[in-house]
C-alpha positions in Angstrom: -102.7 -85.0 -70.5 -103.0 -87.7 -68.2 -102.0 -89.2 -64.6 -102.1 -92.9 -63.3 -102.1 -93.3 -59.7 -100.9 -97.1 -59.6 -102.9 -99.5 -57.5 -101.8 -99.2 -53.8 -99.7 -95.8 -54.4 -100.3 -92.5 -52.9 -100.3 -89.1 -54.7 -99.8 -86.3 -51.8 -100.8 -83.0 -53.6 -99.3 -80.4 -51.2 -100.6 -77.1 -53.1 -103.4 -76.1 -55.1 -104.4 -79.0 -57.4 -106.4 -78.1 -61.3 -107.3 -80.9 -63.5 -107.6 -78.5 -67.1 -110.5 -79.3 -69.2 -109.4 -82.1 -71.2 -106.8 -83.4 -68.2 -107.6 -87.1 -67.1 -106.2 -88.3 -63.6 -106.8 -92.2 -62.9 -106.8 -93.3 -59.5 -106.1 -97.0 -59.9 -107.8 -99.7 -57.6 -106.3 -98.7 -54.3 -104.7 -95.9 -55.1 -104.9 -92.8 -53.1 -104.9 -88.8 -53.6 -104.2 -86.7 -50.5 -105.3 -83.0 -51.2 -103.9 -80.2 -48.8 -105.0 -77.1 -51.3 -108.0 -76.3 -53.6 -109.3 -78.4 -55.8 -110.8 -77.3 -58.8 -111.5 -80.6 -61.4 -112.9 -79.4 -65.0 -111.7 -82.6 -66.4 -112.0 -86.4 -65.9 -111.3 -88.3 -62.3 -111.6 -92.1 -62.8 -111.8 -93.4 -59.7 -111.2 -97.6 -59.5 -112.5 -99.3 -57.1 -111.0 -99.1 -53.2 -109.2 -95.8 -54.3 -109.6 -93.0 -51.8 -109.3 -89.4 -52.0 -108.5 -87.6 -48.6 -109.4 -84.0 -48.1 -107.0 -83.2 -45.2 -105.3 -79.8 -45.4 -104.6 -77.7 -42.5 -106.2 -74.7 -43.9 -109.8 -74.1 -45.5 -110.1 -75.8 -48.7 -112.4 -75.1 -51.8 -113.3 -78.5 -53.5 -114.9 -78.5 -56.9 -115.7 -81.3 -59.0 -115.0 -84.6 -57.5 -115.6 -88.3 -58.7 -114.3 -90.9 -56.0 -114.6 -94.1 -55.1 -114.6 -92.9 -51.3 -114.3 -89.4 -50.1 -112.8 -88.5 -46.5 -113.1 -85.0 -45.0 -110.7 -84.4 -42.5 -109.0 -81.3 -40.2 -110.3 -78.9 -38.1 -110.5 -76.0 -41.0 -113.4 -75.9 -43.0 -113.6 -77.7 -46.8 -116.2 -76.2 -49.1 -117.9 -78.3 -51.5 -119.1 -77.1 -55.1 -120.4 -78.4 -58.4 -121.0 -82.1 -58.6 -119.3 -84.4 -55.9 -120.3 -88.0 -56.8 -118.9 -90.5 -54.3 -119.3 -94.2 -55.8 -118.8 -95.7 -52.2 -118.3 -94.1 -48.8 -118.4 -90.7 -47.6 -116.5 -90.1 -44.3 -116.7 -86.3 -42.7 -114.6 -85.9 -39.6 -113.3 -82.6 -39.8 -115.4 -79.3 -40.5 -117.7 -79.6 -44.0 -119.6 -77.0 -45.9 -121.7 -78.5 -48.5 -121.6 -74.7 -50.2 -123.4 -74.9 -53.5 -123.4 -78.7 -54.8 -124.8 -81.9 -55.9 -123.5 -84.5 -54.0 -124.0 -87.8 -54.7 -123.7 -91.3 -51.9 -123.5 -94.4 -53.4 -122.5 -96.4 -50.4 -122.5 -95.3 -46.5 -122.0 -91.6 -44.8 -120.2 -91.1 -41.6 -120.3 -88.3 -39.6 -117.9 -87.4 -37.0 -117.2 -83.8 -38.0 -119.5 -81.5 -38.4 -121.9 -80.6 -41.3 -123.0 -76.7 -42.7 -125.9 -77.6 -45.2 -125.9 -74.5 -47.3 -127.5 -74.4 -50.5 -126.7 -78.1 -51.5 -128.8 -81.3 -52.4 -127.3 -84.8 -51.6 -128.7 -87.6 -52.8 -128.7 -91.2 -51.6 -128.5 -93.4 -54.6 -127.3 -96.9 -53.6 -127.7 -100.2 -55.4 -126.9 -102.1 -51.6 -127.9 -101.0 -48.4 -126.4 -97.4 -47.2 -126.3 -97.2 -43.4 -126.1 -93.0 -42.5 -124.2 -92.6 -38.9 -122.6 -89.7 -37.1 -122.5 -89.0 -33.4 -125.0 -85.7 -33.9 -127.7 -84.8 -35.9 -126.8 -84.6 -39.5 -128.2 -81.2 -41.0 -129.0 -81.1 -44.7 -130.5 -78.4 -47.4 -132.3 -81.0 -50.2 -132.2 -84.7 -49.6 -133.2 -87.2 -51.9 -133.4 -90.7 -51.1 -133.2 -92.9 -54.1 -131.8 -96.5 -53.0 -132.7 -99.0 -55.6 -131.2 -102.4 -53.1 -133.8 -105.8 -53.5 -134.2 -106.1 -49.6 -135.3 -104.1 -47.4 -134.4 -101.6 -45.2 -132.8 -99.9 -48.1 -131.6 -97.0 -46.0 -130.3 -97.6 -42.3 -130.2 -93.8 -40.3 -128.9 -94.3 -37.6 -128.2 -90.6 -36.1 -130.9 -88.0 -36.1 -131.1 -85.6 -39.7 -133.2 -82.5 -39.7 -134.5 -81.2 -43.6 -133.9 -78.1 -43.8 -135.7 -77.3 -47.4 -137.2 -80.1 -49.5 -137.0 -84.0 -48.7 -137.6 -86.7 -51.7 -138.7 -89.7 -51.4 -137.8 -91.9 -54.5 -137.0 -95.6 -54.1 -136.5 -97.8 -51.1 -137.9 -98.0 -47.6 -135.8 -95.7 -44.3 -135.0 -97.3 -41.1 -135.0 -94.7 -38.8 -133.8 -94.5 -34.5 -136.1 -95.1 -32.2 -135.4 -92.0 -30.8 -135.6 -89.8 -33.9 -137.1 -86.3 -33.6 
C-alpha cells in the first residue's frame, strides 16, 4: 500500500505510526508529516524536496527508520533514534534527542537548540554544499564522520563547540572551526 502527502499538505499522525514492509508513504514537495507517537518505518519514505517531517509529541518517542528531506526534533520529552535516519537537507533538534543506536546521516545544516545524548550512534556529515553545524552549547557526539564533497572551501562551517566522544573521521572537505573551540 501506499500514501501521497500532496505538495503543501499536512499529515498529523496522532498515535503510533508503522510503515509495513512493502508500505510506501510519499511526502510530496512541501508536504509535511507531524508524528506525536512511535515511529517504526520498515518500508519506503520518499521524501520530495522542501517536505518536512516534525517529531513533536508530548511524550518520549521511539523513531526508527527515517528518510526526510528535513527532520525537526521538538518537545521537552525525549525522542530516541534507531536504525538509519538519513536527512537529505536540514536537521533541527530543539527539544530533548537521544541518538540511541543509529546511523544518521546530514546532508545539509544541523541546528542545535535542544539538547543532544550521543549514545551508541555515528552521524555523518555528507553534503554536496556547504553544511554550517550551530547550536547554543556544545554538541556531544559518539562517531562522527565528516565527508563533505562541496568545490569551495570551507566545506564544513562549526560554529558551536562538539566534543568526540569515540572515533572522529576525516574523509573529504576542509572544517572551519570557532575561534574559541576547545
Amino acid at each position: 500500500a501506499s500514501l501521497d502527502v500532496a505538495a503543501g499538505y499536512i499529515l498529523n499522525a496522532a498515535g503510533n505510526t508503522t510503515i509495513e514492509a512493502g508500505g510506501v508513504l510519499n511526502l510530496i514537495d512541501n508536504a509535511e508529516l507531524y508524528l506525536k507517537g512511535d515511529f517504526t518505518n520498515d518500508g519506503t519514505i520518499n521524501a520530495g524536496t522542501g517536505s518536512t517531517i516534525s517529531v513533536n509529541g508530548t511524550t518520549e518517542q521511539a523513531l526508527n527508520n527515517i528518510t526526510a528531506y528535513n527532520l525537526n526534533v521538538s518537545g521537552s520529552q525525549t525522542k530516541t533514534f534507531g536504525g538509519t535516519i538519513d536527512v537529505a537537507n536540514n536537521l533541527t533538534i530543539g527539544g530533548a534527542l537521544d541518538l540511541g543506536v543509529s546511523s544518521v546521516s546530514v546532508g545539509g545544516n544541523m541546528s542545535l537548540t535542544g539538547t543532544i545524548a550521543p549514545s551508541l550512534s555515528m552521524v555523518t556529515f555528507d553534503g554536496t554544499a556547504q553544511q554550517t553545524i550551530s547550536g547554543n552549547k556544545q554538541i556531544p557526539m559518539y562517531d562522527v564522520v565528516f565527508d563533505n564533497t562541496f568545490a569551495t572551501a570551507p566545506q564544513i562551517l562549526l560554529t558551536t563547540n562538539m566534543a568526540v566522544n569515540n572515533s572522529l573521521t576525516l574523509t573529504d572537505g576542509i572544517i572551519s572551526i570557532p575561534d574559541n573551540s576547545e
